[in-house]
N, C-alpha and C positions, 0 to 999 in steps of 0.2 A: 604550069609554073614549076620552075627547077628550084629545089634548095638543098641549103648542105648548112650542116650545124660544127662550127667552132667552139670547144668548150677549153677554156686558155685558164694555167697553171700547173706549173712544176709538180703541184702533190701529186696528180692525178700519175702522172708517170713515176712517182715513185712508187706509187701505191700506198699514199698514205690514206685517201680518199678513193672513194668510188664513181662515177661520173652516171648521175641518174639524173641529170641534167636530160644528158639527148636523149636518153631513153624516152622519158617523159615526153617530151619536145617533137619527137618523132611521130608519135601516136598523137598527138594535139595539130601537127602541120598534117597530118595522114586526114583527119576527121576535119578540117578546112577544102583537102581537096587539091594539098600540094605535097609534093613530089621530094621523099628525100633520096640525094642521091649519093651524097658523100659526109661523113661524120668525120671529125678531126681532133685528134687531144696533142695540143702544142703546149711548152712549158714557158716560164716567163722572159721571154727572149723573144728582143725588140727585131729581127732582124728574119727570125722564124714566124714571128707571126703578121710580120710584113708579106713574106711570101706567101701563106697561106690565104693571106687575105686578096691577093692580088690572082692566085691563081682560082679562087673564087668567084673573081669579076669577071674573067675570063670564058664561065665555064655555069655559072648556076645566076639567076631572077632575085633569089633571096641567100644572104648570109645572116644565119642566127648564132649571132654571139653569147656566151654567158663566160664573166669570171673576169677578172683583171681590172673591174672598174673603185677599186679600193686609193686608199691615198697612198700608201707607201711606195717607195722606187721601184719595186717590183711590179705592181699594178702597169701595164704598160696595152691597155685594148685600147684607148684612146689616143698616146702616143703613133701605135701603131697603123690604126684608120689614117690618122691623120699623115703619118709616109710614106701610107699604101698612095694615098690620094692627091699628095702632092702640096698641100694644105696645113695651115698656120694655126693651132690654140691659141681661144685668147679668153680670157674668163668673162664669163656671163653676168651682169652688175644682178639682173634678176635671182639669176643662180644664186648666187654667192649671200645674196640678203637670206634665204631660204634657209640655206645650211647654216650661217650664222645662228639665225633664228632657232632653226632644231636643235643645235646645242643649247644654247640660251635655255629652251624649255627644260632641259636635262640639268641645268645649274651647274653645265662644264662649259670649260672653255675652249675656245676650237685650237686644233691645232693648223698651224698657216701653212702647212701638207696639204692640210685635207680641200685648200682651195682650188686644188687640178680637178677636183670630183665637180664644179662649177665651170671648166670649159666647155665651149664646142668649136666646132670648125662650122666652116661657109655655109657646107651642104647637111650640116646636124641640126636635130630638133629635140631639145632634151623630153626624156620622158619620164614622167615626176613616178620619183619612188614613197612611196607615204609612210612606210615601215622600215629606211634605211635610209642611210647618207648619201649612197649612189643611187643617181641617175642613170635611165639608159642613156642610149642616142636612137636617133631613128634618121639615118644617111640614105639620098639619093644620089646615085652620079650614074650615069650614063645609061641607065635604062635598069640597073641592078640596086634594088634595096639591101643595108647593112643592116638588121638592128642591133643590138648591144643591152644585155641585161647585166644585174649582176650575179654572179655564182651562187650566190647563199639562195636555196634551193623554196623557203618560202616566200622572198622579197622576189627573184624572181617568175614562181606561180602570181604571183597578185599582179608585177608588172603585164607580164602574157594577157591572164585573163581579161582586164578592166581595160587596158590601153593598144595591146599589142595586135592580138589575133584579132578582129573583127574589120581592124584597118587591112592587115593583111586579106584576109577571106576577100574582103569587099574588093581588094588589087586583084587577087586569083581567079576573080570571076562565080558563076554561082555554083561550081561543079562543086558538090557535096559528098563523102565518101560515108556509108554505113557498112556496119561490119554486124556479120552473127556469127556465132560458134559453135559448134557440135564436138562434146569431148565423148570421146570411145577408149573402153577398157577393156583390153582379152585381144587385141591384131595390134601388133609391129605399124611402125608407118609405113613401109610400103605396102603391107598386106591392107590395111585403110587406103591407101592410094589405087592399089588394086582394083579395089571393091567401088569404088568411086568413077572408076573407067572415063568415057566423054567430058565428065562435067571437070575432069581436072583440066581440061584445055580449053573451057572458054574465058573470052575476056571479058565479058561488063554483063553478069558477076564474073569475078577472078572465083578456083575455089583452090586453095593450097593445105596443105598438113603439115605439122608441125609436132615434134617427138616433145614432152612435157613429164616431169613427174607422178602425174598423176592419169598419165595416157597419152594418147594421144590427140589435138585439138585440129580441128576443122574447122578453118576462116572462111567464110564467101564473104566477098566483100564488091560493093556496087557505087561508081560516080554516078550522080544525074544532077541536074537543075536542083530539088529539091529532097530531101529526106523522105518526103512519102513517095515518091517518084523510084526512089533507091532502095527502100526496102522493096516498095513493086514487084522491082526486078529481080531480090534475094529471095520473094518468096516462094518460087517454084524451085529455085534449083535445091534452096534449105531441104525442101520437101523432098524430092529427090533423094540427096544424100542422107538424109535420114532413114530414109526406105532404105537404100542401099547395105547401110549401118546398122539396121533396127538392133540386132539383140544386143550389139556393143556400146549403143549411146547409152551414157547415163546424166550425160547436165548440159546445162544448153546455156553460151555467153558466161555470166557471173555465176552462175551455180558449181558448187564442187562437193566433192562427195561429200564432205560433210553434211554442208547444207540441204542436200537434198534426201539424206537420212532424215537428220533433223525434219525435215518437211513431215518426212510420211511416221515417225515415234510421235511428233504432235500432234497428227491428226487422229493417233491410236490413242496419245495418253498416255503413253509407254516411258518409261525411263532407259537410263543406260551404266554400265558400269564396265572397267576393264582391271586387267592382271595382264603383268608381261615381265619376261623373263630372258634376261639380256638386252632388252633395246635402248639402256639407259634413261628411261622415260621417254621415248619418240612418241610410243602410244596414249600416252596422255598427253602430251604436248599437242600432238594433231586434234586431237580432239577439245582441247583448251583453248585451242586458235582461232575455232568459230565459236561466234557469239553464241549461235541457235542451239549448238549442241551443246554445249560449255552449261547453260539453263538446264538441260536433261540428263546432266551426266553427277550420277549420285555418290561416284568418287570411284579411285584405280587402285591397285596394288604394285609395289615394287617387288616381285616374287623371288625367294634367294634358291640355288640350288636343290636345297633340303623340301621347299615346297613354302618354306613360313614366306605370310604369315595365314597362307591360306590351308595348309593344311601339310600331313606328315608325308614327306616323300617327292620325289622326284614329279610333279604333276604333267601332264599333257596338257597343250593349248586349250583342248575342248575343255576336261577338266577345272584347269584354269575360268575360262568362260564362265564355268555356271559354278563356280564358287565363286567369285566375283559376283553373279547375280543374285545369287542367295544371301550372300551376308550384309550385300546394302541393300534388298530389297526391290531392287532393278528388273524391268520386265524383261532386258538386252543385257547380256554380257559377250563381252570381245577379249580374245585373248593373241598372244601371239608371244611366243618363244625363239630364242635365237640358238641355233645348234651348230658348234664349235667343233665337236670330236670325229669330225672326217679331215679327208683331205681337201677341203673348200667347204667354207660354211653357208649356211643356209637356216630359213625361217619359216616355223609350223605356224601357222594360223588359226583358228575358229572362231565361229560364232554361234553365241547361245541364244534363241529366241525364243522365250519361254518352252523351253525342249524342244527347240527343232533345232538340230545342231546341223552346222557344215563346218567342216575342215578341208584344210589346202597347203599348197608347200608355195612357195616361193626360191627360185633358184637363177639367182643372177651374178656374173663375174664383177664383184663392187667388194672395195676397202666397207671395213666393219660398218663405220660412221655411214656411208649410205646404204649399205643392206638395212640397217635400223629402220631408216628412215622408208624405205622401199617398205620394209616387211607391215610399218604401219599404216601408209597406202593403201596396199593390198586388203590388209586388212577392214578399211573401212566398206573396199570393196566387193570386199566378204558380204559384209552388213547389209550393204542396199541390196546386194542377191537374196539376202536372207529374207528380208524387210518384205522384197516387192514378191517372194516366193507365197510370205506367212499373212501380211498384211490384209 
């Protein structure tokens, strides 16, 4: 089954808004076992989004709409179905008592706008919003399903979930897609592509790479009948590529370097602490971001120039490190310094692990803002080397 994701509204093209609509939506139709093949950002133009919507009947099984189902003039997704289709709005008497109602409970009064949120046409079947004023539709005509959510990105998840996806999956058939990952740190993509040789060219598992800030990641991904059926099939090639990869993996699907520091400091008992010097706090940020580590980490430094407030003088990353661990007490200190005074900057790293120190450089062609960001990656990257060296 083919589909293509409509996400309608003027912000999105201006960039007042982000569109994690189809994101989302993509990776929810992928995990049913349908096919996206085209994504679309139209703005509120009845005329544009007629066309979109018609060269999607043409061409894709499933259009998923989200956004334009509001009461104002602009709202125009249901206008538009309805001149894609040829087809007359007429208000829904059920509809229209609901919405009534939902104000009523709110002790406002409706405005007589918001009664187009209460149409449908011939071939619409409204789909109850429980946390908002807009309804979807859920259209059949000619062998192509429409649906229609609305924009606001949690009203929409609750529509999908409870009403939307399962009718679909159930249309799609039972082909089911499972995905696992393999994330490598230390080889470029195509040097991980390289090392992967055969298994990048089959198809059911698929295995693809993908360049990430934190490495590079490895999808295999498997349709079957059913989920255990599917992984079945991911589990040899996983195996495989992992062999392939060995000293470059370091997390697998949800795991990321943090968490899987975090994994093996908990299993020691160990604490964490950092110092860093130029990254505007990136290194404490990353390490703030997960939950698991964020419990283990016994606090950071902002370190100036001079060395305060860790100490007199110009310090080094490692230096850094284990004063940071020494004065909170921390079994792990991480450090990493930003160095300006060449002609292209770049970033010192260490880690302290109760005196077992490594250091490293990081040198990549990136604006300030993401060397920061890069150098405290690396850095955690450091850590698990250090971690699964000492541990």
């Amino acid at each position: 089954m083919k589909a293509e994701i409509v996400s309608v509204g003027t912000e999105m093209l201006l960039g007042m808004i982000v569109d994690t609509n189809a994101q989302w939506l993509t990776q929810e139709l992928a995990s049913i076992g349908i096919d996206v093949f085209w994504i679309s950002q139209v703005g509120d133009n009845l005329g544009r989004v007629v066309d979109i919507i018609q060269r999607g009947l043409s061409r894709s099984d499933v259009i998923i709409m989200t956004g334009g189902l509001g009461p104002t003039e602009d709202d125009l997704t249901r206008e538009s179905i309805a001149a894609a289709l040829g087809e007359t709005m007429v208000v829904d008497p059920e509809l229209e008592r609901h919405l009534r109602e939902n104000f009523a409970r709110r002790n406002r009064a409706m405005p007589e706008r918001n009664v187009k949120q209460a149409t449908l046409i011939s071939s619409a079947r409204a789909i109850p919003n429980p946390i908002g004023t807009a309804p979807g539709w859920w259209v059949e005509h000619d062998g192509t399903i429409i649906v229609t959510m609305p924009g606001v990105p949690s009203e929409m998840k609750l529509m999908w979930n409870e009403q939307v996806a399962e009718k679909l999956r159930a249309r799609a058939g039972t082909s089911i897609l499972v995905t696992r990952s393999l994330k490598a740190l230390g080889l470029g993509e195509s040097a991980v592509e390289e090392q992967l040789g055969e298994l990048i060219h089959g198809t059911n598992p698929t295995v693809a790479t993908y360049a990430k800030p934190d490495g590079v990641q490895v999808r295999i991904s498997a349709k079957a009948a059913t989920a255990e059926e599917a992984r079945a099939l991911i589990a040899p090639v996983a195996e495989q590529a992992e062999a392939a990869l060995a000293p470059y993996v370091y997390a697998r699907d949800d795991e990321t370097l943090a968490s899987v520091a975090a994994q093996i400091l908990a299993a020691q008992g160990w604490t964490i602490a950092s110092a860093e010097r130029g990254l505007a706090g990136a290194m404490a940020a990353e390490i703030c971001a997960a939950p698991s580590l964020l419990t283990l980490y016994q606090g950071g430094f902002i370190v100036n120039d001079d060395g305060t407030p860790l100490g007199i003088g110009r310090l080094e990353p490692a230096d850094m490190a284990s004063a940071a661990r020494i004065q909170t007490g921390a079994d792990v200190g991480v450090g990493a310094a930003l160095n300006t005074d060449g002609e292209r900057p770049f970033a010192e790293i260490a880690v302290d692990v109760r005196n077992h120190v490594l250091t490293d450089t990081t040198r990549w062609n990136m604006a300030i803002p993401e060397l920061r960001r890069r150098a405290a990656t690396e850095t955690l990257a450091l850590l698990l080397r250090a971690l699964r060296e000492t541990a």
